[in-house]
C-alpha positions as CSV (number, residue, x, y, z in Angstrom):
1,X,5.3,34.9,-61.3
2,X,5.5,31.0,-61.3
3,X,8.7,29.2,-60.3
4,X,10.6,27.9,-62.9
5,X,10.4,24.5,-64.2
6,X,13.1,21.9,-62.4
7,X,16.5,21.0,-64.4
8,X,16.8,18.3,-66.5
9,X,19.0,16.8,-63.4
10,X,16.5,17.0,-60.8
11,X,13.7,14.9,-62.9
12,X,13.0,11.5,-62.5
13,X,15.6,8.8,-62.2
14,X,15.6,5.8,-65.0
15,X,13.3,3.2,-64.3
16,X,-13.8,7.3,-84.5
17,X,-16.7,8.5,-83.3
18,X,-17.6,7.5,-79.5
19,X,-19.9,5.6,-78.7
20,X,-22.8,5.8,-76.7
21,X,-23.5,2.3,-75.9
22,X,-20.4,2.8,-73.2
23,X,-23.1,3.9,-71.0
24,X,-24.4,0.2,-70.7
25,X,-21.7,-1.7,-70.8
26,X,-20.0,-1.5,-67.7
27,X,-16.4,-3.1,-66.7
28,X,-15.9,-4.1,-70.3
29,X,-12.1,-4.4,-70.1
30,X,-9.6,-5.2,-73.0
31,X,-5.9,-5.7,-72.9
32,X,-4.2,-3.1,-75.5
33,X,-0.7,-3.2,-75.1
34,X,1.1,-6.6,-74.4
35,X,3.2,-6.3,-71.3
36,X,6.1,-7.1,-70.4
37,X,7.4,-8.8,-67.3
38,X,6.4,-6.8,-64.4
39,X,7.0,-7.1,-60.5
40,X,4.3,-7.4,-58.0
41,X,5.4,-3.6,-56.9
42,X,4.8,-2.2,-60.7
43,X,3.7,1.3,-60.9
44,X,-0.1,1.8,-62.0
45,X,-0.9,4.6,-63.5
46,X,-3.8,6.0,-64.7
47,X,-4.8,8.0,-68.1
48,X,-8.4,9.1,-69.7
49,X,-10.8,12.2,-69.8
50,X,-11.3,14.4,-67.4
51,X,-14.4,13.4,-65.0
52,X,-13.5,9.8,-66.0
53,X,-12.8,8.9,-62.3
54,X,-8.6,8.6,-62.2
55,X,-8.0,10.5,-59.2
56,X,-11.2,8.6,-57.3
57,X,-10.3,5.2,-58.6
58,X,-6.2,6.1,-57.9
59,X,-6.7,7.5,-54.6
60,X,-8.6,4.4,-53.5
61,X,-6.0,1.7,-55.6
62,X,-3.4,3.2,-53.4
63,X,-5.4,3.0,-50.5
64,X,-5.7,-0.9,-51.1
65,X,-2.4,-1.4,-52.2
66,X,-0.8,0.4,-49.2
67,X,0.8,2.8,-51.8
68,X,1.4,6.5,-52.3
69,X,-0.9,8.3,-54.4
70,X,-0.1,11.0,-56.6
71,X,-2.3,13.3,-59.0
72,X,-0.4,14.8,-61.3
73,X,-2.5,18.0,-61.5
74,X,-2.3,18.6,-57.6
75,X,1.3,17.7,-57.5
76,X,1.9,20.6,-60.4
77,X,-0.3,23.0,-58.4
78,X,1.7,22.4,-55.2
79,X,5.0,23.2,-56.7
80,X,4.2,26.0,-58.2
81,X,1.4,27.5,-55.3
82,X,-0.5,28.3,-58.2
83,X,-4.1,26.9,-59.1
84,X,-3.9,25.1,-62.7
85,X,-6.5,27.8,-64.2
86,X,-4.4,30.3,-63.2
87,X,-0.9,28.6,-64.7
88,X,-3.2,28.4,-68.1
89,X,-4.0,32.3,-68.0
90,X,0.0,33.5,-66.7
91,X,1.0,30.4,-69.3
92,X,-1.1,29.1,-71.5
93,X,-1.3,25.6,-72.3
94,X,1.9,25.1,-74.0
95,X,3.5,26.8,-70.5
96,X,1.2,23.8,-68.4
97,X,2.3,21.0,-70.7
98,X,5.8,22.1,-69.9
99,X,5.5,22.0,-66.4
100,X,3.1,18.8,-67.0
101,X,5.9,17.3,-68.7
102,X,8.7,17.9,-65.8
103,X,6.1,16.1,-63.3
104,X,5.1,12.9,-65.4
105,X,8.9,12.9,-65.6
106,X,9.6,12.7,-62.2
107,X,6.5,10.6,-60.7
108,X,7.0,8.2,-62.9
109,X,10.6,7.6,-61.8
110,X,9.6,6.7,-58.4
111,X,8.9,3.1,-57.4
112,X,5.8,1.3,-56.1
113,X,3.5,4.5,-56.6
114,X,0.0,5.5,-58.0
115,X,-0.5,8.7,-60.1
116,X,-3.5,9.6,-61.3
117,X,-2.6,11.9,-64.7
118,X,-4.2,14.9,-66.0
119,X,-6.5,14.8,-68.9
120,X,-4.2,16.0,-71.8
121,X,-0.7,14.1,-70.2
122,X,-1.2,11.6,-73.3
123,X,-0.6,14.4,-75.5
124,X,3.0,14.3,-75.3
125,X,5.0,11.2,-76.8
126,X,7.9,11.6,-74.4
127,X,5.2,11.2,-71.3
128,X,3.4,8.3,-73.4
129,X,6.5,6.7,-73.2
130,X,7.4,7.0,-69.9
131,X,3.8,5.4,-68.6
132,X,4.3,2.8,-70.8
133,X,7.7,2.2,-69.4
134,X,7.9,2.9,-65.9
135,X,4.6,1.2,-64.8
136,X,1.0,0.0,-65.5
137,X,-1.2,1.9,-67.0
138,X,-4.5,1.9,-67.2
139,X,-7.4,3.6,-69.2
140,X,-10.9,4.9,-67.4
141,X,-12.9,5.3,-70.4
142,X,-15.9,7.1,-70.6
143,X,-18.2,8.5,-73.2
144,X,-17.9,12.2,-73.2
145,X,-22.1,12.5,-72.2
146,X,-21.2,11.3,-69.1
147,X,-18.0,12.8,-68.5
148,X,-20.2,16.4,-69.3
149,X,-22.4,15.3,-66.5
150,X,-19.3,14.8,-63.9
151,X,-17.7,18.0,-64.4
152,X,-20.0,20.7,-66.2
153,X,-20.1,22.4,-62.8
154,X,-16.2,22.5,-62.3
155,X,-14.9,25.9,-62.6
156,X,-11.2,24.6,-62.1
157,X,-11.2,23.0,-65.5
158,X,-9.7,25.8,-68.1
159,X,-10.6,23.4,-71.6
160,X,-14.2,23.5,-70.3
161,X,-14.3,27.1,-69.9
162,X,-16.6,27.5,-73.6
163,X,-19.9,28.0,-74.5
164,X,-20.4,24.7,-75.1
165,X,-18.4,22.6,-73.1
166,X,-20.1,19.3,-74.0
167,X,-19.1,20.1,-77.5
168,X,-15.5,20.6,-76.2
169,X,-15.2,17.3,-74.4
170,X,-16.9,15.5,-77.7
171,X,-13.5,17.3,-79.5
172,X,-10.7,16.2,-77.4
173,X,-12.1,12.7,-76.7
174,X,-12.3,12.3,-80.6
175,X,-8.6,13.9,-80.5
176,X,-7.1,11.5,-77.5
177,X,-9.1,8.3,-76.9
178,X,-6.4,6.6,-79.9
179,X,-3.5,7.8,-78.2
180,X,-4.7,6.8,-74.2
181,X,-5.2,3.5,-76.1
182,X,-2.1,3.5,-77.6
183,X,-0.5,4.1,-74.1
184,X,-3.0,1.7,-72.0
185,X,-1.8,-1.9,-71.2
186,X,-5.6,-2.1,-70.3
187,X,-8.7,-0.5,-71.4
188,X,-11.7,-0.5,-68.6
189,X,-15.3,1.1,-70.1
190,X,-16.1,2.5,-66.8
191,X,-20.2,2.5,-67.7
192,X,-21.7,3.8,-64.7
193,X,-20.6,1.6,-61.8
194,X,-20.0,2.2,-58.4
195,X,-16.6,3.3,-57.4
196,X,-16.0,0.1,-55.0
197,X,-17.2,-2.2,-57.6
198,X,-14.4,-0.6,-60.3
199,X,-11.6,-0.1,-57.6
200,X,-11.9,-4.4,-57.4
201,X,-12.2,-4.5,-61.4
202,X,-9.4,-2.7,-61.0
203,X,-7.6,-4.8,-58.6
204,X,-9.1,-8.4,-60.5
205,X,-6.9,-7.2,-63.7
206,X,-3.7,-5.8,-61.8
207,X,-3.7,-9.3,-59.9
208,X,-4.3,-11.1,-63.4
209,X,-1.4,-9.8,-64.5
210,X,0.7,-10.3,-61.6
211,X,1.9,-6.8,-61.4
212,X,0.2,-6.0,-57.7
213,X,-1.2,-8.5,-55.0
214,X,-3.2,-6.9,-52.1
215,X,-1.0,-6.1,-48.9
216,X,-0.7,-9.0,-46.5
217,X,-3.6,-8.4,-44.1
């Protein structure tokens, strides 16, 4: 059995078709949600596909920033000692999205961190708001082709668990690419670059905006 999900009192504190030419366009970043005035210790947070590089690109923002980094798919899978395929089969998804739901809560009622978010954390308008609200938050987006390529061989992805899981990721990307963009403030069509040379697009468009500056070296 799973431990139960945390009280409402110990969450966080205030605070259409894709297409393919992604593959060739790399860094092609657009600003989607207006924001508003944001310290230089803002939040970022990160949303889009699995595969589409969040807990890479997060890990190494953090890393930059001199930040914690969070994942919000590790963080549920350390509090409940369970692995996130085995919460969907004791669960289901509606049991994960609950406990999804209590982490998104808390992580993003912490200050000055980086969380990487899970695939379908978008899905919920109560966590779409709290992104939008509590931080940065951007949007790794990447065609589902390439995103089949990056995880077909992951057996710790339950959605992906079909016959045809390029057929699956086609689905949900058709399902949530409108609402990460409705949550991003920007929008970054990953292509196929290296990681160092998107972790510094990264960092060009959070320093743009003034809401993080590199730590004084």
């Amino acid at each position: 059995m799973l431990p139960p999900l945390a009280s409402g009192g110990a969450q966080a504190r205030q605070g259409s078709r894709f297409a393919s030419k992604l593959r060739h366009e790399p860094y092609r970043i657009s600003q989607r949600t207006p924001l508003q005035a944001r310290d230089a210790h803002a939040n970022v947070f990160f949303v889009g596909l699995m595969g589409a590089g969040k807990t890479t690109v997060g890990r190494a923002i953090a890393r930059r920033l001199d930040r914690p980094f969070f994942d919000s798919d590790h963080e549920i899978e350390a509090r409940t000692g369970a692995r996130i395929p085995v919460i969907f089969e004791l669960e289901g998804e509606a049991g994960f999205r609950e406990r999804e739901a209590s982490v998104i809560s808390d992580l993003t009622g912490r200050d000055n961190i980086v969380l990487a978010t899970g695939g379908g954390a978008i899905l919920r308008p109560e966590n779409r708001e709290a992104l939008q609200n509590r931080g940065v938050v951007i949007y790794l987006r990447a065609n589902p082709h390439d995103l089949w390529l990056r995880t077909r061989r992951d057996k710790n992805r339950p959605l992906l668990q079909t016959e045809d899981p390029k057929a699956r990721l086609e689905a949900l990307y058709e399902v949530r690419d409108p609402l990460y963009r409705e949550c991003a403030h920007f929008v970054i069509e990953t292509g196929r670059p290296s990681v160092n040379g998107l972790v510094n697009m990264v960092l060009m468009q959070l320093e743009m905006a003034g809401v993080a500056k590199h730590p004084a070296s």
